[in-house]
C-alpha positions in Angstrom: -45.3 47.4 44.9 -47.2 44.3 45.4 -50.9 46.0 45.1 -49.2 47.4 41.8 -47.7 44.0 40.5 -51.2 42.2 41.2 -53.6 44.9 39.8 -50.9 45.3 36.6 -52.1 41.7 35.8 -56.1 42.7 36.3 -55.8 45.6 34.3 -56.2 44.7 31.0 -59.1 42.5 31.6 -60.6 45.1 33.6 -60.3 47.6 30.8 -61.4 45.1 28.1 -64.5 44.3 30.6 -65.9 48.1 31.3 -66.0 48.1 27.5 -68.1 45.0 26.8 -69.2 43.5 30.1 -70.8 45.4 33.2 -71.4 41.9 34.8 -67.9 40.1 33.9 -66.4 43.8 35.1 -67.8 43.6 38.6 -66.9 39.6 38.8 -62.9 40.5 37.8 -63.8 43.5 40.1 -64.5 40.9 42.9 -61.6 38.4 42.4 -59.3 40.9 42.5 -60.9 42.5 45.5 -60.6 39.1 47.1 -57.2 38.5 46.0 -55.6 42.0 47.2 -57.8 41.7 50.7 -56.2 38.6 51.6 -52.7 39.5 50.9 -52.9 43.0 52.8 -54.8 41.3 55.4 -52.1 38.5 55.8 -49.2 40.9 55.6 -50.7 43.4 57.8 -51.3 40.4 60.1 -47.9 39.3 60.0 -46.2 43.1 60.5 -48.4 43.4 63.6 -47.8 39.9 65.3 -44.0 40.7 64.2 -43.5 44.1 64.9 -41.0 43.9 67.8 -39.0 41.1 65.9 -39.0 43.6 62.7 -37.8 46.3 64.5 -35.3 44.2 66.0 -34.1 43.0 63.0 -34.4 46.1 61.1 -33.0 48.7 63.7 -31.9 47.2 66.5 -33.3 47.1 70.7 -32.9 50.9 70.6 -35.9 51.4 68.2 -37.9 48.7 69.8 -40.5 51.4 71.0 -41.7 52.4 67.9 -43.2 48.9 67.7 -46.7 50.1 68.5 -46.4 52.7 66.0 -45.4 50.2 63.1 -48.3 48.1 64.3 -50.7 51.1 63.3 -49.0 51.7 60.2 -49.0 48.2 58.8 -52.7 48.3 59.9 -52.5 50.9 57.0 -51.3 48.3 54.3 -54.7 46.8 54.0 -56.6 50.0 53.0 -53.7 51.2 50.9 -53.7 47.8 49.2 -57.8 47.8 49.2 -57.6 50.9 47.3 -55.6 49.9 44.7 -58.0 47.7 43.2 -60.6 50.7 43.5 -57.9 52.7 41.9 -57.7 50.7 38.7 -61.2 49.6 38.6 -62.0 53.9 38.8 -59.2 53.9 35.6 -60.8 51.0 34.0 -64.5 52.5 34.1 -63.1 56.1 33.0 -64.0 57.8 36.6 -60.0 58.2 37.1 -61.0 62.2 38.2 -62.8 60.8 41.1 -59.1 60.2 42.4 -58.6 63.7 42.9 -61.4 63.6 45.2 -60.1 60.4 47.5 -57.1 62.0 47.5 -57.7 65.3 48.6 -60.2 64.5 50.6 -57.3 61.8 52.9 -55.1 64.5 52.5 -57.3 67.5 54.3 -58.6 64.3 57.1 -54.9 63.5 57.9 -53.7 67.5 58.3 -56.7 67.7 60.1 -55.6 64.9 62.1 -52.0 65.6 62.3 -52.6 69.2 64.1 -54.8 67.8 66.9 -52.9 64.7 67.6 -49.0 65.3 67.5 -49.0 67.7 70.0 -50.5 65.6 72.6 -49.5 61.8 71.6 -46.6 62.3 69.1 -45.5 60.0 66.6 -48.3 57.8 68.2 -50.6 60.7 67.0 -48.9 60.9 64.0 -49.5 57.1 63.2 -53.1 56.8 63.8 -53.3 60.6 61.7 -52.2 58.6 58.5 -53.9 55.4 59.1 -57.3 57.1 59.3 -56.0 59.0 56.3 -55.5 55.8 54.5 -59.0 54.4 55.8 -61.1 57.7 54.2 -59.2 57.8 51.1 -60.4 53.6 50.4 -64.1 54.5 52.0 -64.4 57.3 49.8 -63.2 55.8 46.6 -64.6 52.2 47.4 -68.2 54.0 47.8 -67.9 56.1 44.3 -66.7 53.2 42.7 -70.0 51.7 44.0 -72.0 54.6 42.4 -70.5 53.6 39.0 -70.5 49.8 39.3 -72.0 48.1 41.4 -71.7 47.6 45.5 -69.4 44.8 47.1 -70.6 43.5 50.6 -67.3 44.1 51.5 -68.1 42.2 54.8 -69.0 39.0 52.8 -65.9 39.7 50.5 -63.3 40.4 54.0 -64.7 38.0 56.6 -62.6 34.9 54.8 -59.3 36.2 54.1 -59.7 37.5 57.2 -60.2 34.6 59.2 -57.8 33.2 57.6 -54.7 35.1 57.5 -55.3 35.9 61.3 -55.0 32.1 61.8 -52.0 31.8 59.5 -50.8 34.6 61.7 -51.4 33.3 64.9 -50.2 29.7 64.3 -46.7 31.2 63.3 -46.2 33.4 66.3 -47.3 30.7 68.3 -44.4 28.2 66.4 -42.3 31.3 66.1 -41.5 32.3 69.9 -38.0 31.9 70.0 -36.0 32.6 67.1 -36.6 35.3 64.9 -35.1 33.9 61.4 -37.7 30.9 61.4 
């Protein structure tokens, strides 16, 4: 819902953009890039320092072992969140059938994934299956979108938000060792 709420907002000007502007498309294309990595990195940040507290929380001590497995999941919020704004920027520059393609394409990887690795790691297996899923179907769509518009050095884009939800992240665990509710 939140990749949703915050491309909802870019959306419009996106559209209005592909129309008129290449250049003011690929800086809204940018800004919302920026925007969506650092709240999937931060929140991915936070379910992973958190996990066992979440659990806790959530579930109670009995589930407490699928911690590791959450971890690798919420690993999966930045990609899923990533893509979004690849998702309406496709929409917004009519190339919404290259969807299909990301789609698919995650879909056969994760199968793939999910017949070699349950049987020996489980839910583990599982896990990393869908996060690699996640991670094909944003490399695949960022890349196409970067056929059609124009290529963002995605490690000049990520390397801030980055570094900076990890130290948001780290400075409340550290504060946070005791009780869960602050």
């Amino acid at each position: 819902l939140i990749p949703i709420s915050l491309m909802s907002g870019f959306f419009p000007s996106l559209s209005r953009s592909a129309e008129s502007d290449s250049q003011l498309l690929i800086y809204k294309y940018e800004k919302a890039f920026k925007l969506v990595a650092f709240t999937s990195i931060f929140l991915a940040s936070m379910c992973i320092v958190f996990s066992h507290k979440i659990i806790m929380l959530l579930y109670g001590k009995e589930f407490l072992s699928a911690a590791p497995a959450f971890q690798i999941l919420a690993a999966s919020l930045i990609f899923t969140m990533l893509f979004s704004v690849v998702d309406f920027t496709l929409v917004a520059v009519n190339r919404q059938n290259v969807l299909f393609l990301c789609f698919l394409a995650g879909l056969v990887i994760k199968i793939i994934l999910d017949f070699l690795l349950i049987p020996s790691y489980g839910y583990m297996g599982a896990s990393v299956a869908a996060l690699t899923g996640y991670v094909a179907i944003f490399c695949i769509g960022f890349f196409m979108l970067s056929r059609y518009l124009a290529f963002l050095p995605i490690h000049r884009i990520i390397l801030k938000p980055a570094f900076a939800a990890g130290l948001i992240a780290i400075c409340l665990y550290k504060f946070n060792q005791g009780n869960m509710y602050i």
